[in-house]
C-alpha positions as CSV (number, residue, x, y, z in Angstrom):
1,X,0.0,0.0,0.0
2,X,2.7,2.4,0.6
3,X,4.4,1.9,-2.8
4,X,0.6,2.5,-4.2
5,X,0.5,5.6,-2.3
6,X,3.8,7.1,-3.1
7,X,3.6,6.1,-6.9
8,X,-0.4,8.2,-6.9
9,X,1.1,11.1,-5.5
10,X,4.3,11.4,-7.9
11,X,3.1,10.2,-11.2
12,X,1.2,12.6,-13.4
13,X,-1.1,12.8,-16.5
14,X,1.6,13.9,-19.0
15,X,3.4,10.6,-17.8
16,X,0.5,8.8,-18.6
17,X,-0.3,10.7,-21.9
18,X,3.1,10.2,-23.2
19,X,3.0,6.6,-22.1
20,X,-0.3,5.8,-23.4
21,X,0.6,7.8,-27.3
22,X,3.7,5.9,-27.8
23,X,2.2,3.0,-26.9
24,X,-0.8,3.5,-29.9
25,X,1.8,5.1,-32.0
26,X,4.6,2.2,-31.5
27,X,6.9,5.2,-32.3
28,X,8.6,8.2,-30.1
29,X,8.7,10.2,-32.7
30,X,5.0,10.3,-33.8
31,X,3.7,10.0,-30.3
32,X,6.2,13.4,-29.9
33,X,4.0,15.1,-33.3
34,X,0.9,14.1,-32.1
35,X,1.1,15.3,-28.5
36,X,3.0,18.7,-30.0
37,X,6.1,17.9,-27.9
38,X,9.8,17.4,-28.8
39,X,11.1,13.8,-29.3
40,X,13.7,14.6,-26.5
41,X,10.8,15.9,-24.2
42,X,8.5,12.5,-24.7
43,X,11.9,10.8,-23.7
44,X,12.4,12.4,-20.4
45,X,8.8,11.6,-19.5
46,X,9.0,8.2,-20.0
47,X,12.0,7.8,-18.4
48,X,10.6,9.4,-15.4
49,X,7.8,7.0,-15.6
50,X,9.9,3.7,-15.4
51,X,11.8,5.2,-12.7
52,X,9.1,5.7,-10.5
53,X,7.3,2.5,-11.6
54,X,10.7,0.6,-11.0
55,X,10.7,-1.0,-13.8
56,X,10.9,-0.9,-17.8
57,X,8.0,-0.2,-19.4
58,X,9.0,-0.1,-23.4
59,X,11.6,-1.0,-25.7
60,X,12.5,1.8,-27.5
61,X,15.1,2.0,-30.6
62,X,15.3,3.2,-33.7
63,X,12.2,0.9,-35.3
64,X,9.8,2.0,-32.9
65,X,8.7,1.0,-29.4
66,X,7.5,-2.4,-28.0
67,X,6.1,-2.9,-24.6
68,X,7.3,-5.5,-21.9
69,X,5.1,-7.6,-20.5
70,X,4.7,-4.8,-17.4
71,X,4.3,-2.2,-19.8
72,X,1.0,-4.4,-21.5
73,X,-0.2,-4.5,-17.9
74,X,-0.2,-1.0,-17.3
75,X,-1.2,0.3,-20.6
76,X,-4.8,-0.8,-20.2
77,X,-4.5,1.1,-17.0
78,X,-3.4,4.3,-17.9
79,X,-5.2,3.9,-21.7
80,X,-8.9,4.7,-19.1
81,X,-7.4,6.9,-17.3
82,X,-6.8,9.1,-19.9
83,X,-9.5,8.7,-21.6
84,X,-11.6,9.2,-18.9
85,X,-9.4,13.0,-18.6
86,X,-10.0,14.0,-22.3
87,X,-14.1,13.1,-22.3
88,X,-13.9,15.0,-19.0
89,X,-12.3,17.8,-20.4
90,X,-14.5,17.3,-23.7
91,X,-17.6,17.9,-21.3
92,X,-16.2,20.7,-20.2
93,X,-15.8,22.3,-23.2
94,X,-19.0,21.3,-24.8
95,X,-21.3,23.0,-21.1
96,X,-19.4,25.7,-22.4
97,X,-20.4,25.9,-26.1
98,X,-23.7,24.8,-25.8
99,X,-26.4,22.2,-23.8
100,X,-27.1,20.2,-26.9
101,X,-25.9,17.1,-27.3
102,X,-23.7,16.4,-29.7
103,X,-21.6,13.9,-31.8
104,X,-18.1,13.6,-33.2
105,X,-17.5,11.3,-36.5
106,X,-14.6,10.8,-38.3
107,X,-14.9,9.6,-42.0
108,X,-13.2,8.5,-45.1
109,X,-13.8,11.3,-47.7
110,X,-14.9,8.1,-50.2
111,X,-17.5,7.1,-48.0
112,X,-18.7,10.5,-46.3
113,X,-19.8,11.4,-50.0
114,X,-21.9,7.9,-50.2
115,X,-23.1,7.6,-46.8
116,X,-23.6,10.6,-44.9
117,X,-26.4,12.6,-47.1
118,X,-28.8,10.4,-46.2
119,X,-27.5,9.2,-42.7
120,X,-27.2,12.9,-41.5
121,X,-31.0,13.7,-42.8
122,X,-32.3,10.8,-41.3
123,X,-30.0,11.1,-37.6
124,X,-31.5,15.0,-37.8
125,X,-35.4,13.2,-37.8
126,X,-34.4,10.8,-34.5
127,X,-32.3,13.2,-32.3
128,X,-33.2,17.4,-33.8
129,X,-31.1,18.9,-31.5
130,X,-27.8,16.8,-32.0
131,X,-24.8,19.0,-33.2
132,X,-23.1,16.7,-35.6
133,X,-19.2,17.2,-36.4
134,X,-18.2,15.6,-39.2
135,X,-14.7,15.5,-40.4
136,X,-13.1,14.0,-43.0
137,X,-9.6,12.5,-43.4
138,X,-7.5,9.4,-43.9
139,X,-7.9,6.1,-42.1
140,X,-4.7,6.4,-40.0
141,X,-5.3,9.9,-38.7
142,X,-9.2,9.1,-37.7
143,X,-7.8,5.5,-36.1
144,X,-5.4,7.2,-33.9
145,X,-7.8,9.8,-33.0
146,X,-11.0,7.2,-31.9
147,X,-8.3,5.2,-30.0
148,X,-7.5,8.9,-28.1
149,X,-11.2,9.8,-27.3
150,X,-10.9,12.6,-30.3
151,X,-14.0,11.0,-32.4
152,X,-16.6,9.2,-31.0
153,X,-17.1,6.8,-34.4
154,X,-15.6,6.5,-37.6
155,X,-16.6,4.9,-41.0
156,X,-13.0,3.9,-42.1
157,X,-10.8,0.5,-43.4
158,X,-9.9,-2.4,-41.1
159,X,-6.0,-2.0,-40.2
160,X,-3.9,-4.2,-38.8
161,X,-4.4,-6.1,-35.7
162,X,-2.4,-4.2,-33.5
163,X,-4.1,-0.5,-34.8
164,X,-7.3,-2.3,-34.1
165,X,-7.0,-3.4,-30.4
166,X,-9.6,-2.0,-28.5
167,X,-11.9,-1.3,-31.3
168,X,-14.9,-3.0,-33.2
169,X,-15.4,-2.8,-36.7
170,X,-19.2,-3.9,-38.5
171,X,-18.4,-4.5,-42.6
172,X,-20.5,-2.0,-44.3
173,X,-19.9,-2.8,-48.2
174,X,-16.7,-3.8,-50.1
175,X,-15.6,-1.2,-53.2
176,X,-13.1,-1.7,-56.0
177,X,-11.5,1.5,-58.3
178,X,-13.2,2.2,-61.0
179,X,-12.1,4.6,-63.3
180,X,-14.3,7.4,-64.6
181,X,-14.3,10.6,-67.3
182,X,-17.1,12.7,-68.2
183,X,-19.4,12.0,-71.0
184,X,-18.6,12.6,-74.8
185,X,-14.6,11.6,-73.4
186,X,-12.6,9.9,-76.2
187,X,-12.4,6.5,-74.3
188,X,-16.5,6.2,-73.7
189,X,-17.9,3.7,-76.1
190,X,-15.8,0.7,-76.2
191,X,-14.2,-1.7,-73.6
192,X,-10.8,0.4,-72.8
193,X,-7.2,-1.3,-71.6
194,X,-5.2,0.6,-68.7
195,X,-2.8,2.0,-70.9
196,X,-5.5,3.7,-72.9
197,X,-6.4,5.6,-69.6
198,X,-3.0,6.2,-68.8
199,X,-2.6,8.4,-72.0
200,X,-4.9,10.9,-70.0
201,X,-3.9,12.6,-66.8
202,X,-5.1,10.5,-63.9
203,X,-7.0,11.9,-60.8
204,X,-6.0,9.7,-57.8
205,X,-5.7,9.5,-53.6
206,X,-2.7,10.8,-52.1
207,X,0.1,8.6,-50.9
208,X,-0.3,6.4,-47.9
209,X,-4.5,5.9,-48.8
210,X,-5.9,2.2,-49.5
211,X,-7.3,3.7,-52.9
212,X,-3.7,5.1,-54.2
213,X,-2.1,2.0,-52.5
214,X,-4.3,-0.1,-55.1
215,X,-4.0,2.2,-58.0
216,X,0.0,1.7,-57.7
217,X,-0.8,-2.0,-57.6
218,X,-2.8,-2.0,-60.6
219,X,-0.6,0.4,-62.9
220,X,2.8,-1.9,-62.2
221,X,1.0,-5.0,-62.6
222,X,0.3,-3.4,-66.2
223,X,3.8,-2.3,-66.6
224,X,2.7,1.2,-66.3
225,X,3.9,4.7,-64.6
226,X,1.8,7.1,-63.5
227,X,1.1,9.6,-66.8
228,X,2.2,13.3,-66.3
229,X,-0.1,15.8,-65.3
230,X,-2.0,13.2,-62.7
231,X,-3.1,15.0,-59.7
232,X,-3.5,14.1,-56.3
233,X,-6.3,14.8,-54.2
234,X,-8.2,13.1,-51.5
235,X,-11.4,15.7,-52.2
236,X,-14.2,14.1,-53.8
237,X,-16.1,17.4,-55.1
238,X,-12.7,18.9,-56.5
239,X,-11.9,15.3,-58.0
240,X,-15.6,15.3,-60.0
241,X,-15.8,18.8,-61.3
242,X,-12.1,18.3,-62.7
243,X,-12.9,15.1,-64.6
244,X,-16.3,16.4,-65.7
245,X,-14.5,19.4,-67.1
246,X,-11.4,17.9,-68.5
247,X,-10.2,14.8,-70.3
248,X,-9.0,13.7,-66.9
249,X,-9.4,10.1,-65.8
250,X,-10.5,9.5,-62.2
251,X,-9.3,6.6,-60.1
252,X,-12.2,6.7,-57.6
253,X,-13.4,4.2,-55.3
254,X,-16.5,2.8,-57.2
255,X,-19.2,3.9,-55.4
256,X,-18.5,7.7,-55.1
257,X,-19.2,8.8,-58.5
258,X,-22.7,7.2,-58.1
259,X,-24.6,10.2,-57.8
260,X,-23.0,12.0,-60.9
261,X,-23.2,8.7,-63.4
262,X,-26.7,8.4,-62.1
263,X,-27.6,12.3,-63.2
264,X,-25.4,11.6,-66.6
265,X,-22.3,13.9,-65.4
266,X,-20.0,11.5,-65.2
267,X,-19.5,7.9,-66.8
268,X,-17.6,4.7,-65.8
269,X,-14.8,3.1,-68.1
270,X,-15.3,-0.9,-68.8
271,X,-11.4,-0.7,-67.2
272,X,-10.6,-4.6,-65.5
273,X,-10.1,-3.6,-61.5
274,X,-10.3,-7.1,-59.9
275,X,-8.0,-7.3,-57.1
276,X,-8.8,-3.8,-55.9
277,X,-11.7,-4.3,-53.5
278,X,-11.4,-3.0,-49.8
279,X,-14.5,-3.7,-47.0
280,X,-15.5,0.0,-45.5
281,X,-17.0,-0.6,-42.2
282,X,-17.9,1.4,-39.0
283,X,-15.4,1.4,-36.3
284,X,-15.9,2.7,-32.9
285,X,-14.7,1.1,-29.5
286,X,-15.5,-2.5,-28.4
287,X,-15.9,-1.4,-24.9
288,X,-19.2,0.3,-25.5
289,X,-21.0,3.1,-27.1
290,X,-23.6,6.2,-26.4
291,X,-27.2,5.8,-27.6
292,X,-26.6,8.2,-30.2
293,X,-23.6,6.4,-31.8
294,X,-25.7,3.5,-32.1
295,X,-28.3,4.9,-33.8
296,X,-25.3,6.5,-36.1
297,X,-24.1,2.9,-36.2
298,X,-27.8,1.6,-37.5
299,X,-28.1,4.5,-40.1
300,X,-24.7,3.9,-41.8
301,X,-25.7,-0.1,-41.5
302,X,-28.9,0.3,-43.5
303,X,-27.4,3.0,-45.8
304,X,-24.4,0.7,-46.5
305,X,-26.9,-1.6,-47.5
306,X,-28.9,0.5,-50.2
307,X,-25.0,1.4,-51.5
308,X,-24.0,-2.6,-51.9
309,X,-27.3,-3.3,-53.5
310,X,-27.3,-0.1,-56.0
C-alpha cells in the first residue's frame, strides 16, 4: 500500500499521456507530433515514468517502441485513465459551447460522399437537437484519433491487428476502383485497356490511402507509370468537377461517383479492377458506445446496405 500511495502522489497525467501515445503510435517520434512535444521531451517523460514504476516499461530503438510484458499491464490502465481525462475535459468544453448534445464522426472522404447525405437527414429526424461534427480524413489519422477519445465513431478500413485493439469494426460494403471521365470523353464507347487511360492525366488518392495503394498495384501489374499531369487529391467534389471538365481520368473508389453517373455527369470506363476491392465498415470502441452512436451505427448499416445493392 505504501508503494501504491507514493507512486499516486508522484506520477502525473503527462506521464501517462506520453506513455499511453507511444504505446498506440509504437513510435517516439510520432507520439512526440501528435502530442506537440519534442522527441527529446517525450523521452524524459517516459523515463521518469519507469523510474518511478521501478521498472521498464518499453523497448524503445530506432524501429519503434514495443512494450514489456509490465508495460501491456499497465497500458490498459493508464489507456482509461486518460481517456476518462479528455471526455472530461470534452464535457467541459461542450457545457461551455452549448447544452445540446452532440456527436463527433470521423470519416473517409470516399464514404462521407456515399453515406452521410442520407444518414445525416435521417439522424437529424431521431435526435433534432444533436450537433453533428463531421470530419473528414485518412484512415490512419481518424484510427489514432477514436483510440485517443478525439471521435466518438468513424466509418474507415480495417487496419492491422495491433491499430485495431480496443476497437470493433461492422463490414458495411466492399468497393473496388473504378475509373471514370465525363461524357462525350474519347475512351467512352468501347471496352478500354489501362494504358488507354493512362494516355490521360489521372486523378488519384494521395500517398499512404488504400485507394492510391491499389492504384499503384494495378498500374505496375500493367507495366505502367503514373502519366504526367496526374493530380492528387483526396477531395471528392474537386476530383468530380475536374474530370467532368477535362479529359482527366479519375481513379475513384467505385461507389462515389454514383450520384453523378446516375444524373449523366460523369461515366464509368469498362477498365478490369479485380483485385482492388477494400470492405469500409464502421469502427468505434468494443468497450461500449452512447445511444446516439448506435443509432449513427444503425443509419450507416442500413445506408451501407442501399450502397451494396445499387
Amino acid at each position: 500500500m505504501q508503494i501504491e500511495a507514493r507512486l499516486s502522489a508522484r506520477i502525473r497525467l503527462r506521464h501517462l499521456s506520453c506513455f499511453v501515445a507511444v504505446m498506440q503510435e509504437r513510435h517516439v517520434g510520432r507520439a512526440a507530433a501528435r502530442l506537440h512535444l519534442s522527441q527529446p521531451a517525450v523521452t524524459k517523460t517516459l523515463n521518469e515514468l519507469e523510474l518511478l514504476a521501478g521498472t521498464k516499461l518499453l523497448d524503445r530503438g530506432r524501429h519503434g517502441a514495443v512494450p514489456t510484458a509490465a508495460g501491456e499491464r499497465f497500458f490498459d490502465h493508464a489507456e482509461r485513465v486518460v481517456q476518462a481525462f479528455d471526455s472530461a475535459v470534452a464535457g467541459l468544453a461542450g457545457a461551455r459551447d452549448s447544452e445540446h448534445p452532440s456527436v463527433r464522426i470521423g470519416s473517409l472522404p470516399s464514404a462521407a460522399s456515399v453515406l452521410f447525405p442520407d444518414v445525416l437527414a435521417a439522424l437529424h429526424n431521431r435526435h433534432p437537437d444533436l450537433r453533428v461534427r463531421l470530419r473528414t480524413g485518412t484512415n490512419t489519422e481518424f484510427l489514432a484519433a477514436l483510440r485517443a477519445g478525439e471521435v466518438d465513431v468513424m466509418v474507415g478500413r480495417m487496419s492491422d491487428p495491433e491499430t485495431m485493439q480496443g476497437l470493433s469494426f461492422e463490414l458495411l460494403y466492399a468497393e473496388a476502383l473504378a475509373f471514370i471521365v465525363r461524357p462525350g470523353h474519347p475512351l467512352t464507347g468501347a471496352r478500354v485497356a489501362l494504358a488507354e487511360a493512362c494516355e490521360y492525366p489521372l486523378v488519384i488518392s494521395p500517398p499512404g490511402t488504400v485507394p492510391r495503394h491499389h492504384t499503384d498495384v494495378l498500374l505496375r501489374r500493367h507495366g505502367l507509370d503514373l502519366p504526367a499531369g496526374t493530380v492528387e487529391t483526396l477531395d471528392v467534389m474537386v476530383s468530380a468537377t475536374y474530370t467532368h471538365s477535362s479529359d482527366a481520368v479519375w481513379a475513384a473508389p467505385e461507389r462515389v461517383p454514383d450520384r453523378d453517373i446516375a444524373e449523366g455527369r460523369l461515366r464509368r470506363l469498362p477498365v478490369d479492377t479485380v483485385g482492388t476491392a477494400e470492405p469500409i465498415g464502421v469502427i468505434r470502441p468494443a468497450a461500449g458506445s452512447s445511444v446516439i452512436v448506435d443509432d449513427i451505427a444503425a443509419l450507416l448499416r442500413r445506408a451501407g446496405h442501399r450502397t451494396a445493392t445499387m
